[in-house]
BATI-540629 format. One record per residue (C-alpha): residue number from 1; x, z, y. Coordinates in nm, 4 decimals, padded with zeros to 6 digits. Layout:
BEGIN
REC    i         x         z         y
REC  NUM         X         Z         Y
...
END
This chain:
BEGIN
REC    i         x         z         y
REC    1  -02.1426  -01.1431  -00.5797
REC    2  -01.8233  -01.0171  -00.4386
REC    3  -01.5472  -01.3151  -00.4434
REC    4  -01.1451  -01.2619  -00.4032
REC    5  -00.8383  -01.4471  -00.2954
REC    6  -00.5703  -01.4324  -00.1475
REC    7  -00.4449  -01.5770   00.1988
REC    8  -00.1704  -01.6614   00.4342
REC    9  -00.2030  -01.5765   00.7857
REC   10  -00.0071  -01.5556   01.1039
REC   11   00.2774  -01.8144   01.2569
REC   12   00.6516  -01.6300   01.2758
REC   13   00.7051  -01.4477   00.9206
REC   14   00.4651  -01.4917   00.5771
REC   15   00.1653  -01.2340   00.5678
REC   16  -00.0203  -01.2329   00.2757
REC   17  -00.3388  -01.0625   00.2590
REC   18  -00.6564  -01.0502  -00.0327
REC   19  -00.9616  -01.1688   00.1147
REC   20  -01.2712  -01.0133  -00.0382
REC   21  -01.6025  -01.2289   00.0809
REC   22  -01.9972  -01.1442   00.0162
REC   23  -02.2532  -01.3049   00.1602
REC   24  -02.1078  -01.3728   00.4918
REC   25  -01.9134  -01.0690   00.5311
REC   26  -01.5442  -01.0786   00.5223
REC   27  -01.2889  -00.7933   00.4683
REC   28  -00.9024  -00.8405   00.4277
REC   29  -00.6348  -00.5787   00.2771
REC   30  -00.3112  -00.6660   00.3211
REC   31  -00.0559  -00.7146   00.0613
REC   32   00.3038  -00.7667   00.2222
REC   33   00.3493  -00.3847   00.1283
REC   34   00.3905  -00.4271  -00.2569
REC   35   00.5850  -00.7450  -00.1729
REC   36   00.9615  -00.7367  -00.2398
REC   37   01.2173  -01.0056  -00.0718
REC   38   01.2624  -01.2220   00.1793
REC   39   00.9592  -01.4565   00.1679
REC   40   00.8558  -01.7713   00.3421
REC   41   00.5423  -01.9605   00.3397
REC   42   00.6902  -02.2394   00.1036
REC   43   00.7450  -01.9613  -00.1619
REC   44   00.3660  -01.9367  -00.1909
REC   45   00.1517  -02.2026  -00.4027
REC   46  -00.2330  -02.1220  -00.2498
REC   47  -00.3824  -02.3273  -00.5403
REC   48  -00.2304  -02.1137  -00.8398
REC   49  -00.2369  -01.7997  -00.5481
REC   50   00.1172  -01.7040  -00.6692
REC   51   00.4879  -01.7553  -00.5537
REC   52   00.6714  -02.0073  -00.6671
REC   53   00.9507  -01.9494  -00.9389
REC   54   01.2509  -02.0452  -00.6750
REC   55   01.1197  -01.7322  -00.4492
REC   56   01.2822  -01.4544  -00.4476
REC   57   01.1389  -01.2008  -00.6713
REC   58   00.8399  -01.3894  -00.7940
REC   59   00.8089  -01.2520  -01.0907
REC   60   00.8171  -00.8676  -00.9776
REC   61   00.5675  -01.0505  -00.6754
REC   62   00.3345  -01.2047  -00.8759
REC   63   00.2922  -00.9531  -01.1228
REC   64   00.2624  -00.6995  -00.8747
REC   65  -00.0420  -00.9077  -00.6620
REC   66  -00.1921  -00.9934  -01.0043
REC   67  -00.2191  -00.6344  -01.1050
REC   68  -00.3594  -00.5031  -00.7391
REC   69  -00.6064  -00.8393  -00.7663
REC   70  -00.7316  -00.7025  -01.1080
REC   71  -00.8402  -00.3600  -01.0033
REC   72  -01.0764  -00.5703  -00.6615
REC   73  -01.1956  -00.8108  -00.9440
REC   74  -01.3032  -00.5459  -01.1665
REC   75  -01.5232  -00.3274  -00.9709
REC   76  -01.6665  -00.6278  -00.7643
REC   77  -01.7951  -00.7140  -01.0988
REC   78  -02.0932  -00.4217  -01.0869
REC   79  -02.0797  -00.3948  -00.7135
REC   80  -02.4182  -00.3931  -00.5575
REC   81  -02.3159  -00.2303  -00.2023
REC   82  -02.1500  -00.4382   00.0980
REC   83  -01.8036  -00.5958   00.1433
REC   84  -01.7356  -00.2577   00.3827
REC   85  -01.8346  -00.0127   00.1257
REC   86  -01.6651  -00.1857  -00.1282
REC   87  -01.3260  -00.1660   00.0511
REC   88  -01.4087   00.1663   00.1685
REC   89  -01.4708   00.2581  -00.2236
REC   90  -01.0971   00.1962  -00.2476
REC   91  -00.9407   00.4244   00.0262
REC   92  -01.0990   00.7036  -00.1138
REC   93  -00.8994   00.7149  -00.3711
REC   94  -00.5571   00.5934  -00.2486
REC   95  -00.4073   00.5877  -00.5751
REC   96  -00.6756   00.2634  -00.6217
REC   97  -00.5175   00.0626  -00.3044
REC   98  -00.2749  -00.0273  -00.6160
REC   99   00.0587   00.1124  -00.5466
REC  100   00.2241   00.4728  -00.4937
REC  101   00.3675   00.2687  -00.1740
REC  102   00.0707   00.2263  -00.0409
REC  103  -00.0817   00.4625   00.2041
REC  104  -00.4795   00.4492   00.2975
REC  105  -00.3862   00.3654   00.5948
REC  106  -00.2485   00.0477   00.4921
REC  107  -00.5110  -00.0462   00.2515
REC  108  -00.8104  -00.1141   00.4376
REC  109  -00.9058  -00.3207   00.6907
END
């Protein structure tokens, strides 16, 4: 079963990214792209996996990650393949990645 979240990473400016985890086998796609603002690391609550109301944006933000969240969540749901294929099932059709701001380049990892 194909799990998702999403994680901070790096030290000098936030990076958000959606981990998707099977057996072992970790892939990331990274988020900042569909993010909007200025954002810190104390604008993002990990246990609720949104931004807090005082960030800038969070509503546009949160909306926008629960929305690209959905579409992962969905599919992993009859997903029999591996965590690559999976996130390669997504870059062929760029339109999936979630946004029209998104390029396939940007989607997978």
């Amino acid at each position: 079963m194909i799990t998702t979240n999403y994680q901070t990473y790096g030290k000098s400016e936030f990076n958000l990214r959606l981990r998707v985890y099977q057996n072992g086998e970790t892939r990331y796609v990274y988020v900042n792209k569909l993010l909007q603002g200025k954002l810190n690391k104390c604008h993002w609550n990990q246990k609720k996996q949104l931004f807090v109301s005082s960030a800038p944006f969070s509503e546009e933000n949160n909306e926008a990650l629960v929305q690209f969240k959905r579409k992962y969540d969905e599919k992993a749901i009859n997903w029999s393949g591996s965590v690559f294929n999976f996130i390669l099932s997504f870059n062929e059709d760029p339109e999936s990645c979630g946004s029209s701001r998104h390029t396939r380049e940007n989607c997978f990892v």
